[in-house]
C-alpha positions in Angstrom: 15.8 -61.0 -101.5 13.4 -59.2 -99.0 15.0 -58.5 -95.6 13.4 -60.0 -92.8 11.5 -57.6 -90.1 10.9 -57.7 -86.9 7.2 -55.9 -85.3 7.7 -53.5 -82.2 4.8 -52.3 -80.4 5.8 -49.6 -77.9 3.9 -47.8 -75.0 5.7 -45.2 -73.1 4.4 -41.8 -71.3 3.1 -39.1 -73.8 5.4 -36.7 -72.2 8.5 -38.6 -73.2 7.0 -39.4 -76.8 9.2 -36.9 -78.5 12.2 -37.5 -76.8 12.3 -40.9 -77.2 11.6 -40.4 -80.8 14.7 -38.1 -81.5 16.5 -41.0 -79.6 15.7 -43.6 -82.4 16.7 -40.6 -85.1 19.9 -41.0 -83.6 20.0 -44.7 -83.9 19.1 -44.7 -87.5 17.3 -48.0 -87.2 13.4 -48.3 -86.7 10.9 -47.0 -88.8 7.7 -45.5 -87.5 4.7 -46.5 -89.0 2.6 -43.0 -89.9 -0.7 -43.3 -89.2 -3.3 -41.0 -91.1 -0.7 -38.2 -90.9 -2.2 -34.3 -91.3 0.3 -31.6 -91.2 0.3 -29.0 -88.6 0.9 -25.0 -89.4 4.5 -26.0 -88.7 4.7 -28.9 -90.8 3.2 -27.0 -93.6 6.1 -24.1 -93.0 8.8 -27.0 -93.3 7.1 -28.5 -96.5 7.7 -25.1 -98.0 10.7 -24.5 -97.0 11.9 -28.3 -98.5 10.8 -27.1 -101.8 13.0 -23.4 -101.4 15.7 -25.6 -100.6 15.2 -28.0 -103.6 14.9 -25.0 -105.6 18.0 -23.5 -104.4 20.3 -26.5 -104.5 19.1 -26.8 -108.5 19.7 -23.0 -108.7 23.3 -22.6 -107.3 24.0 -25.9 -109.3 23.2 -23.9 -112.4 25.4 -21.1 -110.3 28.3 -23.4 -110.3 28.2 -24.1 -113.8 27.8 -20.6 -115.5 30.2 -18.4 -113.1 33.2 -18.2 -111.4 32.0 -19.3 -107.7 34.8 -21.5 -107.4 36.7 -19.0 -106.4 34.5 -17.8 -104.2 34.9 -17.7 -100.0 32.2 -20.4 -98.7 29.6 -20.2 -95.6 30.9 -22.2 -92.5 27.6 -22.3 -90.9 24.2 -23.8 -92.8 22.2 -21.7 -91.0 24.1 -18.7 -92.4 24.7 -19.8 -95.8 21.2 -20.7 -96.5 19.8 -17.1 -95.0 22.5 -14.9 -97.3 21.6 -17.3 -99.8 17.6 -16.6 -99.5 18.2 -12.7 -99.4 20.6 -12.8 -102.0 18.2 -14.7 -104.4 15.2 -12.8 -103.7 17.6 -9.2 -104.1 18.7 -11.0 -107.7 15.6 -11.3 -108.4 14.1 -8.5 -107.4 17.5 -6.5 -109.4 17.0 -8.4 -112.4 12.9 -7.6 -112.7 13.8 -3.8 -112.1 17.0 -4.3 -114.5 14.5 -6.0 -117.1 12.1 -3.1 -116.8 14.7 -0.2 -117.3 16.3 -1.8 -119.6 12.5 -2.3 -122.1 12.0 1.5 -120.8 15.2 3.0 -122.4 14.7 2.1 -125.6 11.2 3.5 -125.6 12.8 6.4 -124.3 16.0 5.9 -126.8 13.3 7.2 -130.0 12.7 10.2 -128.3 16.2 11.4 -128.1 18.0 13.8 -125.2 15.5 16.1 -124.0 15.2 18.4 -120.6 12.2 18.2 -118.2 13.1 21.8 -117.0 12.7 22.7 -121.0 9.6 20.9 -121.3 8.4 23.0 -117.9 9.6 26.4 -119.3 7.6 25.6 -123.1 4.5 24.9 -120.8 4.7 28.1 -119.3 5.1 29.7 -122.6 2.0 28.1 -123.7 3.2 25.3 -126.0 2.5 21.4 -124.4 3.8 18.6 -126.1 1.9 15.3 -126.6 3.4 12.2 -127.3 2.4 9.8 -129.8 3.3 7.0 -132.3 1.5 5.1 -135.2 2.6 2.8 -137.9 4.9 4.6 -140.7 2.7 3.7 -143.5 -1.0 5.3 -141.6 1.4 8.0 -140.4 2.3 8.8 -143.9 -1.3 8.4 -145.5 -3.0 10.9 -142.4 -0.3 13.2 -142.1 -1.7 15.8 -143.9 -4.9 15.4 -142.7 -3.6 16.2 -139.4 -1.5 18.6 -140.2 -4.6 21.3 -140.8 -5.1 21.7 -137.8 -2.2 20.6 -135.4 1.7 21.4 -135.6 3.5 18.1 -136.2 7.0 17.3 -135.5 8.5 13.6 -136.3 10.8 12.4 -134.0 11.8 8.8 -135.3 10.5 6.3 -138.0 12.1 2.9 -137.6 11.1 -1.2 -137.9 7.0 0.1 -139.4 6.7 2.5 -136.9 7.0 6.5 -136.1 6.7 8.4 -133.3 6.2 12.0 -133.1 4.7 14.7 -131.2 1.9 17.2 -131.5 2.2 20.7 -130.3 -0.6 22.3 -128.7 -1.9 25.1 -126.3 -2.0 24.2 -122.8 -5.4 21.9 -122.2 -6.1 21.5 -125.8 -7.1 18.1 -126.7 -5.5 16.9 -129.7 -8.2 14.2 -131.3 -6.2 12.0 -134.0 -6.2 8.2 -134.6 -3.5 7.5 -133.3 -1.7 5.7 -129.9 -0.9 8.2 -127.2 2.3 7.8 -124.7 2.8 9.4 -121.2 5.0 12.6 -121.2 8.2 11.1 -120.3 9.7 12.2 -117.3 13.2 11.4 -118.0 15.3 10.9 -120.8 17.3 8.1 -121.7 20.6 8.9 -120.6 18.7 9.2 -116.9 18.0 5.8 -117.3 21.2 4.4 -118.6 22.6 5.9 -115.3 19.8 4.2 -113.9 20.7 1.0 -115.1 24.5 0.9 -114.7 23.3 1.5 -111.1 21.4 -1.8 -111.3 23.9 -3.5 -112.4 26.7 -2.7 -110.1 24.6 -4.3 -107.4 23.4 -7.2 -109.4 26.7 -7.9 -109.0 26.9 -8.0 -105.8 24.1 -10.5 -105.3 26.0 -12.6 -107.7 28.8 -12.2 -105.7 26.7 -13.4 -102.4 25.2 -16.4 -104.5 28.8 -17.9 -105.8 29.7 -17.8 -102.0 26.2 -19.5 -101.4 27.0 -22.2 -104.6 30.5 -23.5 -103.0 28.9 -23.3 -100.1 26.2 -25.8 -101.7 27.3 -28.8 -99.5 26.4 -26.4 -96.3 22.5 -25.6 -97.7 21.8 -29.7 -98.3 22.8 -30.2 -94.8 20.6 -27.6 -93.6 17.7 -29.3 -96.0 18.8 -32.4 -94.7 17.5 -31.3 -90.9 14.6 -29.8 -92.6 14.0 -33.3 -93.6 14.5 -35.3 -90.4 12.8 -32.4 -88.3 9.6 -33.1 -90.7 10.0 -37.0 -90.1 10.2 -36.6 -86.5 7.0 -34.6 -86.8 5.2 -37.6 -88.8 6.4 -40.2 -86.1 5.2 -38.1 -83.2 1.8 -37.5 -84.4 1.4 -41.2 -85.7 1.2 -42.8 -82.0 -1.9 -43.1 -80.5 -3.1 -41.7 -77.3 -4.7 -43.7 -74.7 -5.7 -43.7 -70.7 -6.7 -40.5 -70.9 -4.0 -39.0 -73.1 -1.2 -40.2 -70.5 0.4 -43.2 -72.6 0.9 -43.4 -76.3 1.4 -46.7 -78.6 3.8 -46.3 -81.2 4.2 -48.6 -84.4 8.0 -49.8 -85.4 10.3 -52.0 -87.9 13.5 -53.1 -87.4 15.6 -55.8 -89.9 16.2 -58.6 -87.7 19.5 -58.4 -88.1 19.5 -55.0 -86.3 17.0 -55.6 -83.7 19.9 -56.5 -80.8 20.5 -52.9 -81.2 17.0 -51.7 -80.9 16.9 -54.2 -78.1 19.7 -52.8 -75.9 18.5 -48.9 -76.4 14.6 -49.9 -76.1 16.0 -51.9 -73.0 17.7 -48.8 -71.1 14.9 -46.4 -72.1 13.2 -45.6 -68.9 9.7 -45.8 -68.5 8.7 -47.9 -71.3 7.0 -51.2 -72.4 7.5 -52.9 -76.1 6.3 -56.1 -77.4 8.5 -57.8 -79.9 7.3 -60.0 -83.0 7.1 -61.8 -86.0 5.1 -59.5 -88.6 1.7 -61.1 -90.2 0.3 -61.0 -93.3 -2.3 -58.5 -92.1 0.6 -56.1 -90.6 1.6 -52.9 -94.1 5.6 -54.4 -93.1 7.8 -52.2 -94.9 10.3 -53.8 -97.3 14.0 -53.5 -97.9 15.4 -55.3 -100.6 18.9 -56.6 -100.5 20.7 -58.7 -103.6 24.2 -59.2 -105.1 25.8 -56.7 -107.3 24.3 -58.1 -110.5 20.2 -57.7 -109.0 20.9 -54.6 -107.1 21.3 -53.2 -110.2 17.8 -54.4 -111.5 16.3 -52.9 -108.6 16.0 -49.1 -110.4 13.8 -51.1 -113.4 11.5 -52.7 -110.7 11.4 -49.4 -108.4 9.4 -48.1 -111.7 6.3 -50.0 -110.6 6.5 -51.3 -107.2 8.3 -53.4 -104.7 7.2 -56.9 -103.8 5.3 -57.5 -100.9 6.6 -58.7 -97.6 6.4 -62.1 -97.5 6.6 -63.0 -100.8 9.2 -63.4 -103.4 11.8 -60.8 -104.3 11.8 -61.0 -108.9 14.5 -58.7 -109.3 17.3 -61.3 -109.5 14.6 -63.3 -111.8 13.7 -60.9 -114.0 17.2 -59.2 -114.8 18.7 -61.7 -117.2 15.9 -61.8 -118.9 15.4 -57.8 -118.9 19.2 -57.8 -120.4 17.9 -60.7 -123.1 14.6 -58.7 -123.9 16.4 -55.0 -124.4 19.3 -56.9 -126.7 16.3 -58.0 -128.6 14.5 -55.1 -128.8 18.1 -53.3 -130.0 19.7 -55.8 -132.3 22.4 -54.2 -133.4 26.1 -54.5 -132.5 27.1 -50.4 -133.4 24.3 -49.2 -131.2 25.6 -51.4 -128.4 29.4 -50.4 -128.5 28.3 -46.7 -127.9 25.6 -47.5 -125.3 28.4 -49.9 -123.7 31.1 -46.9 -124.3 28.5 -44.3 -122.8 27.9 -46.2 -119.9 31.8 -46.6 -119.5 31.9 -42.7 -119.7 29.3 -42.3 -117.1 31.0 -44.6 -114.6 34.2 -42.6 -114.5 32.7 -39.0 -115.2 29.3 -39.3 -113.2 30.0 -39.9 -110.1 28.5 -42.1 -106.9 24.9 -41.4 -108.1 25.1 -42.9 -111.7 27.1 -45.5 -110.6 24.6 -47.8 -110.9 22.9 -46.3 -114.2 26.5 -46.4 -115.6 26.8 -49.9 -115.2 23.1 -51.2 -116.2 23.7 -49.5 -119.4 26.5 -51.0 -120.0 25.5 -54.4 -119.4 22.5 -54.0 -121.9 25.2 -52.4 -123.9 26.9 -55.6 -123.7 23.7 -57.9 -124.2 23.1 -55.7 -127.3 26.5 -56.3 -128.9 26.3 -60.0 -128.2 22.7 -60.2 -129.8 23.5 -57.9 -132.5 26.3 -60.0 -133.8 24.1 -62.6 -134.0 21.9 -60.9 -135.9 24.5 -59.9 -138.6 24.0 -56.0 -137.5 26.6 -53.5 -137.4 25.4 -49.3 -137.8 22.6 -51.1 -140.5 25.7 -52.7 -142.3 24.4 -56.7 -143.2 27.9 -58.6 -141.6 26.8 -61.5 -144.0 27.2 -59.7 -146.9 31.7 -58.8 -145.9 34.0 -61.0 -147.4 35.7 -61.1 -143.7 32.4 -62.8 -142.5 31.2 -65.0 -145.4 31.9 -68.0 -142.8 29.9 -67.0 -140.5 26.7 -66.6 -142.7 25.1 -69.7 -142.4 24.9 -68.8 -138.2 23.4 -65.2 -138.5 20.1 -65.5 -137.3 17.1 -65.1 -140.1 13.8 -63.4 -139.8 12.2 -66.4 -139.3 14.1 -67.6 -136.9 14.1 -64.3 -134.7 9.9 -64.4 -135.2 10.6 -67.9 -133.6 13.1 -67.3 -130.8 10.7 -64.5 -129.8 8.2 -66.5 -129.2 9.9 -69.4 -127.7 11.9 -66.6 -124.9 7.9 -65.4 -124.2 7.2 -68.9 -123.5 10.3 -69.8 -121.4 9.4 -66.4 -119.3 6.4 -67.2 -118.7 7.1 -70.7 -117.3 10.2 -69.7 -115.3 7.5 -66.8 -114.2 4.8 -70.2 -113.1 7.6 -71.8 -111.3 8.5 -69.0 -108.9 4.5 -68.6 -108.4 4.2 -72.7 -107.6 7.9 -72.0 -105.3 6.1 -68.5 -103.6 2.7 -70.2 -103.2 4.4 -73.2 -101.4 6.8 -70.6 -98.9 3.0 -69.0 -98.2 0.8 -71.1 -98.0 1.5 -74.7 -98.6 2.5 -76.8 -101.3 -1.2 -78.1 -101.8 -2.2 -74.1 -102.8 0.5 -74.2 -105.5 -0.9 -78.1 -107.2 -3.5 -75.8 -109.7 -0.7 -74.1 -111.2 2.2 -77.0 -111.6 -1.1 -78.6 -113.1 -0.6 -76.2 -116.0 3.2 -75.9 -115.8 2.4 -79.8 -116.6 0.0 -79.6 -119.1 1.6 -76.7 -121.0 5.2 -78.0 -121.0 4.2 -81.6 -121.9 1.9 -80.3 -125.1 4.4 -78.0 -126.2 7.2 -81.2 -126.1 4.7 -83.8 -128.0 4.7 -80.5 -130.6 8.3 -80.4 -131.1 10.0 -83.5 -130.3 8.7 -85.6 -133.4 10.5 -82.7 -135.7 13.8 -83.5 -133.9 13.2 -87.4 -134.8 12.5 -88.4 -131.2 10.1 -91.1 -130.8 7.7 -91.5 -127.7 6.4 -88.7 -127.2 3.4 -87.4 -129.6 0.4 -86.6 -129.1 -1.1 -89.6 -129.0 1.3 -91.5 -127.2 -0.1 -92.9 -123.7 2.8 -90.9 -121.5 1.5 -87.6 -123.2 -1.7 -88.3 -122.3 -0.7 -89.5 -118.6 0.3 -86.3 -118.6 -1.8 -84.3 -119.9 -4.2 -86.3 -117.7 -2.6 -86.0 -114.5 -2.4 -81.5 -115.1 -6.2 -81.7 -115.9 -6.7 -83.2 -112.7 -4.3 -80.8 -110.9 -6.3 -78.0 -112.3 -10.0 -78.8 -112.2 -10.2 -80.7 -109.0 -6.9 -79.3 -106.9 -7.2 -75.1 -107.3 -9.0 -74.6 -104.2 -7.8 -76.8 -100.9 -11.1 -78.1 -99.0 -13.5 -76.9 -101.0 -15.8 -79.3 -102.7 -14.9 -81.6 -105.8 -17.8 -79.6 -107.5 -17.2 -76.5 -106.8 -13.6 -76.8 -107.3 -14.4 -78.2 -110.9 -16.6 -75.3 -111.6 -13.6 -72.7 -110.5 -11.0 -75.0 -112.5 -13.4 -74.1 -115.9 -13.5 -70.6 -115.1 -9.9 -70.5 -114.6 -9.2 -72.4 -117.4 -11.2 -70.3 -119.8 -9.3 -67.1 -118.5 -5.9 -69.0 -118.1 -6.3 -70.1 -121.5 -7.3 -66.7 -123.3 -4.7 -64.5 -121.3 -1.6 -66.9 -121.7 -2.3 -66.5 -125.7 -2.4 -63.0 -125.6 0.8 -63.2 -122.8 3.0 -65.2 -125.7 1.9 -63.0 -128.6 3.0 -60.1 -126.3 6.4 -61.5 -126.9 6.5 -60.3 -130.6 6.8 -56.8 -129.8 10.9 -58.3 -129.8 11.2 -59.3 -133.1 9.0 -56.2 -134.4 10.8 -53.6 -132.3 14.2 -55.2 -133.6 13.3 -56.0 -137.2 11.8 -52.1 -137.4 15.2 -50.6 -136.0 17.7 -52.9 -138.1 15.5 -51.7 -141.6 15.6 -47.7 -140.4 19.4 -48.5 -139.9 19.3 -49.7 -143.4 17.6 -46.6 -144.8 20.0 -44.4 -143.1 23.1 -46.1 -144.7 21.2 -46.5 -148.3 20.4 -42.6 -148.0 23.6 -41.2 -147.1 25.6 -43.5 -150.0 22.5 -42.3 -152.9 21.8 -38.4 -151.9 25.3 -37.4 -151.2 26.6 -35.8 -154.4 29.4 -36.9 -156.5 31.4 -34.6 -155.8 34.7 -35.1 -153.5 34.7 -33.9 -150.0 31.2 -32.8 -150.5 30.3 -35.8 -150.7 31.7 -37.3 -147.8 30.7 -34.5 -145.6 27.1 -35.3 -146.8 27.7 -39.0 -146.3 28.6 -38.6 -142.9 26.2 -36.0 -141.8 23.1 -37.9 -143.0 24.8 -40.9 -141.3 25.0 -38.9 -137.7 21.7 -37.6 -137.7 19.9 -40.9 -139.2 21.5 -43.3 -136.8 21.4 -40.5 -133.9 18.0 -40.1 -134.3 17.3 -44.3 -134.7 19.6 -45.0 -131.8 17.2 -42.6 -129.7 14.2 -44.4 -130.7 15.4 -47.4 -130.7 16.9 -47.3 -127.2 14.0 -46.0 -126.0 11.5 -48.7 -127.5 14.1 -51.3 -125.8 14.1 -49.6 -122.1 10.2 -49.4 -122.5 8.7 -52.6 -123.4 11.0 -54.9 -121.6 9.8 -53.2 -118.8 6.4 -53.9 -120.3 6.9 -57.3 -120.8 8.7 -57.8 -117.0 5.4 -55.7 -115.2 2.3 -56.8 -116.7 3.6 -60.6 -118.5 6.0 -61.9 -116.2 5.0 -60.3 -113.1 1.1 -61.7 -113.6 2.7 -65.2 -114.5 5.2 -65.3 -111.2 2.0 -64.3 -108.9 3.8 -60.7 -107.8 2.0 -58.7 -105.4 3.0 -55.2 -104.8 3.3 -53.0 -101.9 4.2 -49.1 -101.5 5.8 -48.9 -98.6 9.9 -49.0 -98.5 12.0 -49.3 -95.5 12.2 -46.2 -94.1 13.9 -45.3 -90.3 13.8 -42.7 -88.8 17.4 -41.5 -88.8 20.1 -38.7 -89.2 20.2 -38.2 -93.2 24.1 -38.0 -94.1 25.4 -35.1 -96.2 24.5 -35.8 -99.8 27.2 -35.4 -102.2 
């Protein structure tokens, strides 16, 4: 369900705008509409300094996991962990580019082998200069020589297609061979070994300072957390709006009705300050909070993926669930896959913690719905239950191909009327029952042609098409339709809209049902990979033993591993598919962007 709201409209001095403001932070219970909000300098520095803190809690997560920072002494202050935690991530990183570097430079210098600069100095002086070059091994070989008329050549080292060597020449000769030069090195390797054992003691360091930083990770998401209500209390004190000459500002807020004796009472003893309290309208963006039982709550992640329902109308999420369940058993169809999604699930609850609570437990219900529709399909890992000697009484109630074809079509249909009668129940709540007679016009004309269809083959007389209650019926939804879709318009012109209507509502509801077939081809598609899978790993393993049973069960971990991803996939996907653009259209849903959100104290995040 949608939690009821109540409107405030609140005037108060500018000067006390902002501390009024953190006042309702502190009560954690109105939320502020933001008006055409553009960020200051300072809001700009605390949208960047959001993201370094995102980064950073992902960071020291990864620090957690790959060290030994448990056993590190933690920050007591946020402030302070977060600053030693920014200087000793940009030293790392500034280490670890100069330890990167070295390290690339030593074994260019490695080829070269130990040499002196002060040698190097003294040879210049004696009139010899050394240039430094290298070349692939097989042009060294074909020009060497060539070059050797008319330079002295010494090779150094020939390794992986290429050689270096140098040339010996009088000081300011130029030596003019095809070859790639190199800079005289000023070191030698062994300077830069030192170098980097240098680097590496204080790389360690920094590491050190970061696993104090990582168990002090609760800390830094308490400091981004005041990052994060210092930026919302920025928002809400640039939304009001200034009036009589910039001495009074109007402020915009939401409070649940169940909360607004609170908001009453601290509102009340505010000094200074006017407020006008009310019902919202369908012209006011109200901000919605959804609230359900256990079961629908858990729905609510699926639905978050588009939208959430407008305020005022009808909350679907403890509609569409079952059915959600229903659809992604479908879609799966096999009992095997939904043991280990149940078992996974399972896993998750225990191992997860507070935040996949809730993932944890929708994937194990569809889990469930998967093993309860599998074994009514006959499915277990691809094995065909009809064909065991332990379920040869059972065969005649496996479901065929035909008849999943048929129940496909017939759960499309039973969505999309269960979707009509929330729109004729919503429509009514809105606007009046006389809004919703257009639509119960073709509930009635829908659900008594599809009953003169199938009654006769179940041998019940009465009711065919040509029998006169049908065509009461079928007369009396005509009527609803053509003459009753717009309230006081006239008889004409509402006929004329009822064609239109009908036209569309005829062509889209066809394509709406055969949407519903995407279930039985989804399922039918992953039951015959199974299939493969099973046939392949019994007919390519060799006959040999052991071998053969190591093939057997690799083939049958990597086929079904890689079906169970697609398949689980395909069934998360187009129930959702099915639920947005089906269901939703049928049930009337209307959408809105904007959630719930007071301005309030964020709690440490665990």
């Amino acid at each position: 369900m949608i939690v009821p709201m109540t409107k405030y409209d609140i005037v108060l001095f500018h000067a006390h705008q902002e501390d009024f403001l953190a006042r309702l932070q502190e009560l954690g219970l109105v939320d502020i509409t933001i008006k055409q909000w553009e960020p200051s300098e300072r809001d700009r520095e605390l949208l960047n300094a959001i993201e370094r803190h995102k980064a950073g809690i992902i960071r020291l997560k990864e620090q957690l996991k790959e060290g030994e920072a448990s056993q590190a002494e933690p920050f007591t202050d946020p402030d302070e962990a977060y600053d030693c935690y920014e200087a000793a991530a940009g030293e790392y990183d500034r280490l670890t580019a100069e330890l990167n570097r070295a390290r690339k430079e030593v074994e260019e210098l490695r080829v070269w082998g130990e040499f002196s600069s002060d040698t190097i100095q003294e040879l210049r002086e004696q009139g010899i200069e050394l240039h430094y070059f290298w070349c692939y091994t097989n042009d060294f070989r074909a020009r060497l020589s060539e070059w050797e008329q008319n330079y002295h050549i010494e090779e150094i080292d020939s390794a992986n297609g290429v050689t270096h060597f140098i040339v010996l020449t009088h000081p300011g000769d130029s030596v003019a061979i095809n070859a790639q030069e190199i800079k005289v090195p000023a070191v030698d390797y062994r300077h830069k070994e030192e170098e980097i054992k240098t680097l590496e003691v204080e790389l360690e360091k920094q590491n050190a300072l970061l696993d104090r930083c990582a168990v002090s990770l609760d800390l830094i998401r308490e400091h981004a957390n005041r990052l994060h209500e210092r930026l919302h209390l920025n928002q809400a004190v640039a939304s009001g709006t200034a009036t009589a000459d910039d001495t009074l500002v109007i402020l915009e807020g939401w409070a649940t009705r169940e909360t607004s004796p609170q908001v009453d009472a601290m509102l009340d003893a505010y000094p200074d300050l006017i407020y006008l309290k009310s019902l919202p309208t369908p012209e006011d963006d109200t901000p919605v909070q959804l609230r359900n039982n256990r079961f629908a709550r858990l729905f609510e992640l699926i639905g978050g993926f588009y939208s959430l329902p407008k305020y005022g109308t009808m909350d679907l999420t403890p509609y569409f669930g079952p059915f959600y369940m229903l659809f992604f058993g479908f879609c799966l169809a096999d009992a095997g896959y939904g043991l280990l999604l149940f078992l996974g699930g399972l896993f998750m609850l225990f191992k997860g913690g507070d935040k996949l609570k809730s993932v944890s437990k929708l994937t194990m219900l569809c889990g469930s719905a998967t093993i309860v529709f599998g074994f009514f399909v006959g499915s277990f890992f691809g094995i065909q239950l009809a064909n065991l000697p332990a379920f040869v009484s059972f065969r005649n109630y496996f479901l065929s191909t035909d008849n999943l074809f048929t129940l496909a079509l017939g759960v499309g249909i039973l969505q999309i009327l269960f979707g009509m009668a929330l729109k004729v129940v919503n429509t009514t709540q809105m606007h009046g029952f006389k809004y919703a007679l257009s639509t119960l016009g073709w509930m009635i004309v829908i659900i008594s042609s599809l009953a003169a269809y199938l009654l006769p083959d179940f041998e019940i007389e009465g009711f065919s098409f040509q029998s006169p209650i049908y065509l009461v019926c079928l007369s009396i939804g005509l009527f609803m339709m053509f003459f009753l879709n717009s309230p006081g318009k006239n008889p004409l012109a509402n006929f004329g809209s009822g064609l239109w209507n009908t036209y569309n509502d005829i062509t889209g509801l066809l394509g709406d049902v055969l949407s519903y077939i995407r279930l039985f081809a989804i399922g039918l598609s992953g039951g015959i990979l199974a299939l493969v899978f099973n046939d392949l790993a019994i007919g390519l393993s060799p006959d040999i033993p052991v071998l053969r049973q190591i093939c057997v069960l690799l083939i049958l971990l990597i086929g079904h591993g890689i079906n169970l991803f697609m398949s689980t996939l395909s069934s998360f996907v187009h129930p959702m598919r099915l639920t947005f653009v089906e269901f939703y259209k049928n049930a009337g849903f209307e959408a809105t962007q904007r959630a719930f959100n007071p301005l309030k104290q964020i709690r440490e995040e665990k």
